[in-house]
C-alpha positions in Angstrom: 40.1 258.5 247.1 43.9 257.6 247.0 45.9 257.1 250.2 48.7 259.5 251.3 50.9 256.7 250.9 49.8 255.6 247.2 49.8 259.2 246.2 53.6 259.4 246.4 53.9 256.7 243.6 52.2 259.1 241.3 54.7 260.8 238.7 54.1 262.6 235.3 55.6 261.6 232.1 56.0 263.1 228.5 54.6 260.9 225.9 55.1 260.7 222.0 52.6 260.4 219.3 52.8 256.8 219.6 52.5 256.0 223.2 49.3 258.3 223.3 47.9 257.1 220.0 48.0 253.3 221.7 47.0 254.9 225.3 43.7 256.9 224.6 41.4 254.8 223.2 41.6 253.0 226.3 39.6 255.5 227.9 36.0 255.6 227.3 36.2 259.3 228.3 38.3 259.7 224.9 37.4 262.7 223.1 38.2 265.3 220.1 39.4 268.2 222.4 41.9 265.0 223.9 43.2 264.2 220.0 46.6 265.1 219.6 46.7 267.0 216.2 43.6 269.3 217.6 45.4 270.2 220.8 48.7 271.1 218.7 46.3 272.8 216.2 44.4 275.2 219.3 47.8 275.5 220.9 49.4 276.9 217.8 46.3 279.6 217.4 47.1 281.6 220.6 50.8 280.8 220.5 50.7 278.0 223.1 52.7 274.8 223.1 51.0 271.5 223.2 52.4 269.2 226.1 51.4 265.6 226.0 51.3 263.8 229.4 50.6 260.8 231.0 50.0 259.7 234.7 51.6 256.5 236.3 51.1 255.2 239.6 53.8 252.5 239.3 54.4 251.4 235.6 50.5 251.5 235.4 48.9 254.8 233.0 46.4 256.0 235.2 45.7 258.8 233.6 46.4 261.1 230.5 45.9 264.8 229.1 47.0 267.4 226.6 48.2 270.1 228.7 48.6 273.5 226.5 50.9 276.2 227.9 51.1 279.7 227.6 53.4 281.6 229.1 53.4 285.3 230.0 57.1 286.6 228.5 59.2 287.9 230.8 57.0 287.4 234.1 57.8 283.3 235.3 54.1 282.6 234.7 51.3 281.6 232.4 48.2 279.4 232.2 48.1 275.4 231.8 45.1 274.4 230.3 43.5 270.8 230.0 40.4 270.4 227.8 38.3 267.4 228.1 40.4 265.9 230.4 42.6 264.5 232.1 40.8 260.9 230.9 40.7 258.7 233.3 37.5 257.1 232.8 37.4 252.9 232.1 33.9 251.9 234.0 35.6 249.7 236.1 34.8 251.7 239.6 38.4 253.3 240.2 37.5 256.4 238.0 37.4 258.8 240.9 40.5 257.3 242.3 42.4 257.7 239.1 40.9 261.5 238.9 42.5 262.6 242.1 45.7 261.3 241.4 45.9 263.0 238.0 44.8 266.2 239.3 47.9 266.2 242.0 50.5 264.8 239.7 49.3 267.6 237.2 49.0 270.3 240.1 52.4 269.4 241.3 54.1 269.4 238.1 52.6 272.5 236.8 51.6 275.1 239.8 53.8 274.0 242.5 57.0 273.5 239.8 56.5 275.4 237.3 54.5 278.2 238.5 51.9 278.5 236.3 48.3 278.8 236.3 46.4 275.3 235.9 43.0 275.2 234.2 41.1 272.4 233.6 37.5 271.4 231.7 36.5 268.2 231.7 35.3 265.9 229.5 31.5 265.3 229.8 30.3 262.0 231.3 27.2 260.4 232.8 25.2 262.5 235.2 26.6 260.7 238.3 30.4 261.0 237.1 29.7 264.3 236.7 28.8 265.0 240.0 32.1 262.8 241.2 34.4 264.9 239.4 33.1 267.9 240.7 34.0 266.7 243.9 37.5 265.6 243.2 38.3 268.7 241.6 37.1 270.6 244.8 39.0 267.6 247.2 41.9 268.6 245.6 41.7 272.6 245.6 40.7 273.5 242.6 37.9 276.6 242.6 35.3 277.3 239.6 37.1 279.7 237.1 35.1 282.3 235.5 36.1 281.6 231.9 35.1 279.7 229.8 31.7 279.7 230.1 30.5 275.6 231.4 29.6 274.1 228.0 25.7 272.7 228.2 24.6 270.5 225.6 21.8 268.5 224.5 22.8 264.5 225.3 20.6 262.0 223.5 21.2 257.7 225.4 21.6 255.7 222.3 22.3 252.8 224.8 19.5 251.8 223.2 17.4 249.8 220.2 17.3 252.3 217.7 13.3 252.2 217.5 12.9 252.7 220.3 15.0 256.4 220.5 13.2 257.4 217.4 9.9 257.0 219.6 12.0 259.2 221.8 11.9 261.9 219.5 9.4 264.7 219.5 6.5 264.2 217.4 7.4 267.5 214.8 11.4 266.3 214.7 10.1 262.6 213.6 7.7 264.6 211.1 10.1 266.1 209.5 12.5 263.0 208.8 10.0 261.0 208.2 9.2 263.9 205.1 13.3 263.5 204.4 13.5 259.9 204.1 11.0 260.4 201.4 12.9 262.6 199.6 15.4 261.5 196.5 18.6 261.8 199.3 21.2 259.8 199.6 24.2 259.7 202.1 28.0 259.5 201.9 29.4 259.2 204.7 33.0 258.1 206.1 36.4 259.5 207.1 37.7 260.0 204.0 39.4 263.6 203.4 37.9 264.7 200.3 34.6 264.1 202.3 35.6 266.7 204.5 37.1 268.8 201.6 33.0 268.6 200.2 31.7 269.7 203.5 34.1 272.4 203.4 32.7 274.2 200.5 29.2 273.6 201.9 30.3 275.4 205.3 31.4 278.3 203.7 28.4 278.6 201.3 26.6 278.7 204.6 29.0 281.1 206.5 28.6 283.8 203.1 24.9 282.8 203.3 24.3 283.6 207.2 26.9 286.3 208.0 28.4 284.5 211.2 31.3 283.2 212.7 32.4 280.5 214.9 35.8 280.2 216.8 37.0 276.7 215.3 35.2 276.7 212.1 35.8 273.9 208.9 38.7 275.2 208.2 40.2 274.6 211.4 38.7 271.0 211.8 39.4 270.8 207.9 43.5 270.8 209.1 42.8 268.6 212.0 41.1 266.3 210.0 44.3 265.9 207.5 46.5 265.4 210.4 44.7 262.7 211.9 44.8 258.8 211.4 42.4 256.6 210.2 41.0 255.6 213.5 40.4 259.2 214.9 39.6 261.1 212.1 36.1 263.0 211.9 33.1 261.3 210.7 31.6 263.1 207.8 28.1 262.5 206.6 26.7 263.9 202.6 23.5 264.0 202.2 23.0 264.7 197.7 20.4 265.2 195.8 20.8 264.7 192.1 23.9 264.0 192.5 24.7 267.6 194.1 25.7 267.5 198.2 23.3 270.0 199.7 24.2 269.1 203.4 26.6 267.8 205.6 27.4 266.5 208.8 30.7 266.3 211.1 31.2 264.0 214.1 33.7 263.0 216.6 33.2 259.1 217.4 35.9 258.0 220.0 35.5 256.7 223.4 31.7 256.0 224.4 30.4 259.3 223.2 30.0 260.6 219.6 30.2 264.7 219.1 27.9 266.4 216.5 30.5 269.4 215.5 29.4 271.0 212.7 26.6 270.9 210.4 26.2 272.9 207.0 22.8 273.2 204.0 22.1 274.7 201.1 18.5 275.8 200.0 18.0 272.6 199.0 19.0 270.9 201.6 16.8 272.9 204.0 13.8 272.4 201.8 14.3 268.4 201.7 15.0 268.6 205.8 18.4 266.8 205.4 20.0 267.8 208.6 17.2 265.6 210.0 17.9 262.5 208.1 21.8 263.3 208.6 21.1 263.5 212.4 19.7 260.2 212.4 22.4 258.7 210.4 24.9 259.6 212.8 22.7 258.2 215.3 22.9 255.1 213.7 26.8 255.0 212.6 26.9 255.9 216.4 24.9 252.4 217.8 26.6 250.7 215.5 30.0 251.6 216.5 28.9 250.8 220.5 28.6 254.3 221.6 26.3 255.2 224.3 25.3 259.1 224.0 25.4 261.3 221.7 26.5 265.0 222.6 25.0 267.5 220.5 27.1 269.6 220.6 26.4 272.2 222.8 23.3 274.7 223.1 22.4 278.1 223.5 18.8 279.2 224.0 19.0 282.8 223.9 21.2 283.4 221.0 20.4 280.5 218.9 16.8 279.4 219.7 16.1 278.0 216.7 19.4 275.4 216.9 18.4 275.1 220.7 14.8 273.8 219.6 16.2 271.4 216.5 18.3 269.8 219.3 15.2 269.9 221.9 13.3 268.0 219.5 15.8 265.2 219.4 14.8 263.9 222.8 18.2 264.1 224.7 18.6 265.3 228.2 19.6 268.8 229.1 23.3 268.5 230.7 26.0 270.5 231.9 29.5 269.3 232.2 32.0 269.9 235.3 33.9 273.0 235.6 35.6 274.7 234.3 38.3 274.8 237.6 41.5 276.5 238.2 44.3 276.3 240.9 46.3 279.1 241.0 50.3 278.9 241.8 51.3 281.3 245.2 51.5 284.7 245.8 50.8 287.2 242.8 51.7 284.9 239.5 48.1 283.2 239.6 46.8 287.1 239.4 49.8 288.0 236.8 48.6 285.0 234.7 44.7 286.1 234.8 46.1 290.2 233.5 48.0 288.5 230.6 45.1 286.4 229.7 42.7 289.3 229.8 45.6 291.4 227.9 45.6 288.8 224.9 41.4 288.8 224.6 41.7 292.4 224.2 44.4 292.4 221.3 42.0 289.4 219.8 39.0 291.2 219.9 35.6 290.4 220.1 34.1 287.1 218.0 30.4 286.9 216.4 29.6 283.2 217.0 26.8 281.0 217.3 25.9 277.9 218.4 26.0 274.8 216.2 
């Protein structure tokens, strides 16, 4: 933990596109939610404003985050809200150190100055980091919050030769792309956006197909994606058949971690099993690329089994990440902040979603 004395050096600063842009990928905990055209986007969809930080203990960036605020009108209060962050994380044994000074810089800047509710989830790491930044996050006085819900996920090690994580899989899931990699598929694949612009049209065939909805769906990343520069932009996987796509695949590849996001097939697609051999090839974009999990992207057994046992078969480790926390500002604005918050879910309305 830091000293009393080094924690006074610790000071927030507002950063542009291009400080961040050559700051994040410096973190292995570098993620999608952390990307700074998809915390503008999600800040612009609840009427939020996207504040782009970094931490400095000296002249040194110790830590970073997207901080979107929304304030209650009228009242001196709102929430701050940090998703999959602060990142702090470089592997080189002071992760835990840069944590708690991120947490107070943030804390002081946004509760004790500015009043506001502070809520934070954080990225997903390895199971011990996990466990430290629970602790930091308590250390500094921050309690769990009851929304969101902790996102659990499916996390596969591809720290690994890749035959030896196919052995990994279950016996049925390496059936079944063994029976695609048979079939007259082939894959595009890049970060190109009329990749994404494809996908698109396959999502929404799926979306009339199914009858469901998701909070951020292709559209949404669709936006993003366009937004984005080369290096962070979405990987997107085509899987065709006779020269007709009839499956996709979207990933997030930055830090040490790639993100399965959204997945879309036709008919034909499902009768060929591409989503298997599309899986796979993002496992394999992933190794070569030096990543070291792969985060399926979240699960939920009760209302999507049949997702929850795709992902099951895949051979990853069942994980929860930290949090989320909160730290609420003095006297009644922390409880003002919650009644807005509750207010604004009830003018939005309920959402039919399911889990990727």
């Amino acid at each position: 933990m830091i000293s009393r004395n080094r924690m006074t050096e610790v000071r927030i600063r507002h950063v542009d596109r291009e400080q961040w842009s050559r700051a994040a990928p410096l973190f292995r905990d570098y993620n999608y939610r952390q990307l700074w055209a998809f915390g503008e986007a999600c800040a612009r969809r609840v009427g939020a404003v996207s504040e782009h930080v970094a931490v400095l203990r000296g002249d040194e960036i110790i830590g970073l985050a997207d901080v979107r605020v929304r304030r209650v009108p009228l009242l001196g209060t709102g929430i701050a809200y940090v998703t999959g962050g602060p990142l702090v994380r470089t592997d080189d044994g002071h992760e835990a150190e840069r944590l708690e000074g991120s947490l107070r810089a943030l804390a002081a800047e946004y509760v004790g100055r500015r009043s506001l509710l502070l809520r934070i989830a954080p990225a997903l790491g390895p199971a011990q980091w996990n466990a430290q930044q629970d602790a930091v996050f308590r250390t500094c006085g921050f309690q769990a919050a009851s929304t969101p819900a902790p996102y659990r996920t499916m996390v596969v090690d591809i720290d690994r030769p890749l035959d030896v994580i196919r052995k990994g899989l279950a016996q049925k899931w390496r059936n079944c792309l063994n029976r695609s990699e048979r079939e007259k598929l082939t894959i595009r694949s890049g970060q190109a956006v009329d990749l994404f612009d494809e996908f698109e049209r396959l999502y929404d065939e799926l979306i009339r197909r199914k009858q469901f909805d998701v909070d951020l769906d292709a559209v949404f990343y669709g936006r993003v994606q366009r937004e984005l520069t080369d290096g962070d932009r979405f990987h997107v996987s085509l899987a065709d058949l006779e020269g007709c796509a009839v499956a996709g695949h979207v990933s997030s590849m930055l830090g040490d971690t790639c993100v399965y996001l959204l997945g879309a097939s036709t008919e034909d697609g499902l009768r060929t099993k591409a989503a298997y051999l599309l899986q796979w090839h993002a496992i394999e974009t992933a190794v070569r690329q030096g990543k070291r999990w792969y985060d399926l992207g979240g699960i939920d057994q009760e209302t999507n089994p049949g997702v929850y046992h795709f992902k099951q078969g895949m051979g990853g480790a069942d994980i929860a990440a930290p949090g989320p926390f909160e730290l609420r500002p003095d006297g009644m604005k922390g409880s003002v902040a919650l009644a807005g918050e509750r207010v604004y879910r009830l003018i939005r309305g309920p959402r039919r979603t399911r889990t990727r």
